[in-house]
C-alpha beads as a LAMMPS data file, in Angstrom:
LAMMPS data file: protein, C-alpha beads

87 atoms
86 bonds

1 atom types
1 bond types

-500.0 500.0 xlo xhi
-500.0 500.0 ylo yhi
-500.0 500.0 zlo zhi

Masses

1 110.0

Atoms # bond

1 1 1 -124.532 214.673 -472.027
2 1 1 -124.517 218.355 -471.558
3 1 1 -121.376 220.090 -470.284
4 1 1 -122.127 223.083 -468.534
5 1 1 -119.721 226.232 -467.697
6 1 1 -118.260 224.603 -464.790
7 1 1 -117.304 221.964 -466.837
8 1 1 -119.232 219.453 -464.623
9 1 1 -122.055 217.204 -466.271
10 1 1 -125.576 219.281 -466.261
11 1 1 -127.806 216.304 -467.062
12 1 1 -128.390 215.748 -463.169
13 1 1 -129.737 219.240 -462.764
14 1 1 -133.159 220.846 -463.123
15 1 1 -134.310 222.566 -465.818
16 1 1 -135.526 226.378 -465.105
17 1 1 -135.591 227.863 -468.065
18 1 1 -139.448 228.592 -468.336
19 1 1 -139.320 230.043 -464.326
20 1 1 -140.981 233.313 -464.789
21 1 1 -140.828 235.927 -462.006
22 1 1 -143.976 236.992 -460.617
23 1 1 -145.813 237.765 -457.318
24 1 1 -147.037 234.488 -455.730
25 1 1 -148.568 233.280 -452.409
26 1 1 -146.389 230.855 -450.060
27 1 1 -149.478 229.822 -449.000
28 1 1 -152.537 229.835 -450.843
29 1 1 -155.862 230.414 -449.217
30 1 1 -153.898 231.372 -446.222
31 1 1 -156.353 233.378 -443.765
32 1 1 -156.017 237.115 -443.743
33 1 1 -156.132 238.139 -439.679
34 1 1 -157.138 241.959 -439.201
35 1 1 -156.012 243.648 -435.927
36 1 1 -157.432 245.723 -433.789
37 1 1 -156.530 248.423 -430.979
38 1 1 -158.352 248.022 -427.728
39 1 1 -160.362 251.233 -426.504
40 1 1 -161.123 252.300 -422.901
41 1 1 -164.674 250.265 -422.522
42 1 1 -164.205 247.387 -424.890
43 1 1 -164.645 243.961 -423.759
44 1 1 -163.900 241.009 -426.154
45 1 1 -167.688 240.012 -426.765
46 1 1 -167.963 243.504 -427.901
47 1 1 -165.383 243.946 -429.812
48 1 1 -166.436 240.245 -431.614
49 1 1 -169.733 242.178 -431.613
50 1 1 -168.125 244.424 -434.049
51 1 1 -166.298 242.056 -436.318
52 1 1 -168.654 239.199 -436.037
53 1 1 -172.237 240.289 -435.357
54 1 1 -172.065 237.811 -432.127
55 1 1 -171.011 238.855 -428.905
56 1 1 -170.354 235.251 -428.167
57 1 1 -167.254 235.036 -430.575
58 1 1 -165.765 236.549 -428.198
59 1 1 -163.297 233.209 -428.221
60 1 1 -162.259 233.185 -431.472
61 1 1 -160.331 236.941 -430.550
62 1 1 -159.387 235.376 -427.242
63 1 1 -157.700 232.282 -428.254
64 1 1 -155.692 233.950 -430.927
65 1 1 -154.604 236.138 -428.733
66 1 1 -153.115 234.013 -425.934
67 1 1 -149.809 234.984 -426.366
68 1 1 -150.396 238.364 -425.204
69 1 1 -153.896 237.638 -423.044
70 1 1 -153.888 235.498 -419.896
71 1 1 -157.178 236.317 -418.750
72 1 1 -160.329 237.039 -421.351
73 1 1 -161.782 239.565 -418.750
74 1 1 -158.306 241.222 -418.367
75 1 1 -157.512 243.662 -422.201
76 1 1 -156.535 247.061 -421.581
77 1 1 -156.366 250.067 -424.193
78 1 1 -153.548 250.074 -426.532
79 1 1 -153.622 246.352 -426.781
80 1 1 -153.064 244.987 -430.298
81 1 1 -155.025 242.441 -430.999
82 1 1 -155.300 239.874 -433.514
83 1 1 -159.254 239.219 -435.170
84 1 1 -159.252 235.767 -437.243
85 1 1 -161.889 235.894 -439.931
86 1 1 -165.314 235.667 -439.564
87 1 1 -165.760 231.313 -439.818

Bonds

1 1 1 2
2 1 2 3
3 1 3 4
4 1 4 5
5 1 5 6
6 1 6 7
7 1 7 8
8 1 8 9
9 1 9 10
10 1 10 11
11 1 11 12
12 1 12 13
13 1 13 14
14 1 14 15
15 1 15 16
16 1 16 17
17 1 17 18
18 1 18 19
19 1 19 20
20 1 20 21
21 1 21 22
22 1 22 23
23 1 23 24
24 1 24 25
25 1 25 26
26 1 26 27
27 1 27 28
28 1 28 29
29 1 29 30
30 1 30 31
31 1 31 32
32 1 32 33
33 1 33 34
34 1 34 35
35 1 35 36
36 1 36 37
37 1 37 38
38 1 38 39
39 1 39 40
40 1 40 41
41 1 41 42
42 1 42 43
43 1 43 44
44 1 44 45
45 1 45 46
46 1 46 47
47 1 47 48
48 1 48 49
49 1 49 50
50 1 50 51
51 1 51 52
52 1 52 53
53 1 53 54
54 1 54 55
55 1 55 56
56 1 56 57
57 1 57 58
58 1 58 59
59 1 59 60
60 1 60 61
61 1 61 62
62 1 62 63
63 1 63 64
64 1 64 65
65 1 65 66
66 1 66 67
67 1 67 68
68 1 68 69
69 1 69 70
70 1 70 71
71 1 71 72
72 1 72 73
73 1 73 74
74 1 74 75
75 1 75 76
76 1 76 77
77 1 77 78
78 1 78 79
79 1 79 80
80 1 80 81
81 1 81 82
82 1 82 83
83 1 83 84
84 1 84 85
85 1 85 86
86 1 86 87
């Protein structure tokens, strides 16, 4: 049995003692999601055009964007949005 400053029994706790500091991920692989700032004359399949070579990805921005986008043909300049990774 091991005693420890509190006087309590330590045997019931966990050992840290080789914990080493360090910079770590709380989630590994974890998807890195670029923004972007809409310009007057952008439309989402062009601005998928940009990041994804496809027009038709056009989607993949819209759907994670829906908390600030109601309506794919409704973005407006100034708008931050959010552009997943390419798949």
């Amino acid at each position: 049995m091991t005693i420890g400053q509190d006087g309590k029994n330590d045997d019931d706790m966990p050992d840290f003692s080789d914990v080493r500091s360090g910079a770590s991920s709380t989630a590994p692989g974890a998807e890195v999601v670029q923004t972007y700032e809409v310009k007057s004359g952008d439309s989402l399949s062009k601005i998928a055009k940009n990041f994804y070579g496809n027009g038709n990805a056009w989607k993949r921005i819209y759907e994670a964007n829906t908390d600030i986008l109601k309506d794919p043909n409704k973005i407006y300049p100034g708008q931050k949005l959010k552009i997943p990774p390419k798949a």
